[in-house]
Every structure is written in structure tokens, then in C-alpha cells.
C-alpha positions in Angstrom: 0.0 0.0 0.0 1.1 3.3 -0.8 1.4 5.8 2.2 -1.3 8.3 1.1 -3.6 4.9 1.7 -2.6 4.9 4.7 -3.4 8.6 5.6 -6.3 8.6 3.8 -7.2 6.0 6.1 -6.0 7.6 9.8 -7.8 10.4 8.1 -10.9 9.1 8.1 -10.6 6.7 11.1 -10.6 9.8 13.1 -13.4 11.3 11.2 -15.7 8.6 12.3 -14.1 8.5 16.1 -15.5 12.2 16.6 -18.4 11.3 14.8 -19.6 8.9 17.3 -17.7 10.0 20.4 -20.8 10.9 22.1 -23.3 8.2 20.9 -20.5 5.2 20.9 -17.9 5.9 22.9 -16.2 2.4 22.8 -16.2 2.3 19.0 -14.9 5.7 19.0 -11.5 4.5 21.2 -11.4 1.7 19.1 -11.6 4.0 16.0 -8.5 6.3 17.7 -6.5 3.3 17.8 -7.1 2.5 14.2 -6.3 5.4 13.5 -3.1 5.8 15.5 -2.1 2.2 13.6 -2.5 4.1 10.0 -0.4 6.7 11.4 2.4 4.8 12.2 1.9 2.4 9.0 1.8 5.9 6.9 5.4 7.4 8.7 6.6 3.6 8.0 6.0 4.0 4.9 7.7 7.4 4.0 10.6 6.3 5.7 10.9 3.2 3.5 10.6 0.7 6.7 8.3 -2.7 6.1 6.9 -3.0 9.0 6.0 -6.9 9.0 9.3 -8.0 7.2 12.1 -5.7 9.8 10.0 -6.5 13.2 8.6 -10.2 12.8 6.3 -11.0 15.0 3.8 -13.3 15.7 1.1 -10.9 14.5 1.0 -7.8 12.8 0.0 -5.7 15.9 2.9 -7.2 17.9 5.3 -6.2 14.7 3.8 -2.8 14.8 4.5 -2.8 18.7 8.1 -3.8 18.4 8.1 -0.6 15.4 6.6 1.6 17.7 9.5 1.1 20.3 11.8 1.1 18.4 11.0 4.2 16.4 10.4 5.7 19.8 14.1 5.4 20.8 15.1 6.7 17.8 13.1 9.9 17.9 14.0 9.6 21.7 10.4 10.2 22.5 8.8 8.2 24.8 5.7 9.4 24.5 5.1 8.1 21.2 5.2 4.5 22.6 3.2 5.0 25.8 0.5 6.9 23.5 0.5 3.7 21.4 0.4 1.4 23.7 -2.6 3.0 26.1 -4.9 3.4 22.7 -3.8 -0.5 22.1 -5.2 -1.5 25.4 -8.7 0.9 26.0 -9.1 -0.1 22.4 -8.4 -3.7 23.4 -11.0 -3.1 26.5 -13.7 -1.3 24.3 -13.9 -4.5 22.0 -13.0 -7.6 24.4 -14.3 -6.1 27.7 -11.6 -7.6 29.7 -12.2 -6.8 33.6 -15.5 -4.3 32.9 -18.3 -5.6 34.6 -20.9 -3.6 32.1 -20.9 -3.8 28.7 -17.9 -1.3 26.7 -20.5 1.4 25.6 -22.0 2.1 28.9 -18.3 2.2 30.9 -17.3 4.7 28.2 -20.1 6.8 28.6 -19.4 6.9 32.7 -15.6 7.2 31.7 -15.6 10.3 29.5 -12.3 10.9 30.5 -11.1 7.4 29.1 -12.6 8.7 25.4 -11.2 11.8 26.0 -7.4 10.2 26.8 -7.9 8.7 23.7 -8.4 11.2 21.3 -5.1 13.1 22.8 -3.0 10.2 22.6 -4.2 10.3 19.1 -3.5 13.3 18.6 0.2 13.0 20.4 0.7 10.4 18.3 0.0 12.3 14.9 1.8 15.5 15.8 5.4 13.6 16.8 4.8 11.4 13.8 4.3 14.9 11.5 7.0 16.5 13.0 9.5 13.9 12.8 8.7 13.2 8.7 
């Protein structure tokens, strides 16, 4: 894929995250995330890297962890990978519900803050990625 896909793509992830932050929280962090992954699949790009072929993992999202990290040290910014990683896990709560005792829409309407956390680290996430290309 070519790396205006993937912005085109982080693009409109985040489009639809703010389109149903109020009425679906818990798609909307999972949307952040997606788009957060097309982000760093778009600067991967640009830079030349292939993600799945220099950081072989036993998934995709693990190689794109193991970028992440690394890519982080390089820009020495930790940031980027703790950003990452948080919109990996809520987003990984929103859709598998691991220790909520409610369903994922519900605890993200109570949590406001948790949707809110997400659409920063998003946003962290795009502005060290922009700065850095």
C-alpha cells in the first residue's frame, strides 16, 4: 500500500471517532486506535521501513508494537510509545471487555475521561509522527 492509503485511512478513522464520540464511545476508542495504527503504517512508509518484514512478530500488531518502540528510541520520544500502547489497550478493552463488569458502551459513557485520553494520545501520536517526517 502506498502511504497516502494509509493517511487517507488515519484520516478518516478519526473522522468517524469524533463522529460517534458521544453516541458510541467504545467504537470511537477503538476507532482512535485505528487510526493511531495508520499513522504509524503511513510514517513507515515514508521512511521506506516494512513493518511486518524488519520487526517479525507473531502478528502484525505485535510487529507494529516492536516498530513503535523502536522508532520511539530513535526519535528519543517516549511518548510516542506510551501513547501507542494506552490506545492499544482501551481499544483492546472497548472491543474484548476484559475486567468491565458492564458492557464497553455504557463504561465509556461513565468514563468520558477514558474517550477523552484517547483522542489526545491520538492526537500525540500524529503530531510527533508529523514533525519527525
Amino acid at each position: 500500500m502506498t502511504s497516502n492509503h494509509y493517511l487517507e485511512q488515519a484520516q478518516s478513522n478519526q473522522q468517524a471517532a469524533h463522529s460517534v464520540e458521544k453516541s458510541y464511545p467504545d467504537w470511537a476508542v477503538t476507532m482512535c486506535f485505528y487510526a493511531a495504527l495508520h499513522w504509524v503504517e503511513h510514517y513507515a512508509c515514508v521512511e521506506g521501513s516494512n513493518i511486518e518484514q524488519e520487526y517479525p512478530g507473531r502478528s502484525p500488531h505485535e510487529s507494529r508494537r516492536d516498530y513503535v518502540d523502536e522508532l520511539a528510541r530513535r526519535l528519543r520520544n517516549r511518548n510516542l510509545r506510551n501513547a501507542y500502547e494506552d490506545l492499544e489497550k482501551e481499544s483492546r478493552k472497548a472491543r474484548y471487555l476484559p475486567g468491565l463488569n458492564t458492557d464497553a458502551k455504557v463504561y465509556y459513557t461513565e468514563n468520558k475521561l477514558k474517550v477523552t485520553n484517547s483522542f489526545q494520545n491520538l492526537q500525540k501520536i500524529r503530531q510527533i509522527l508529523n514533525d519527525n517526517l
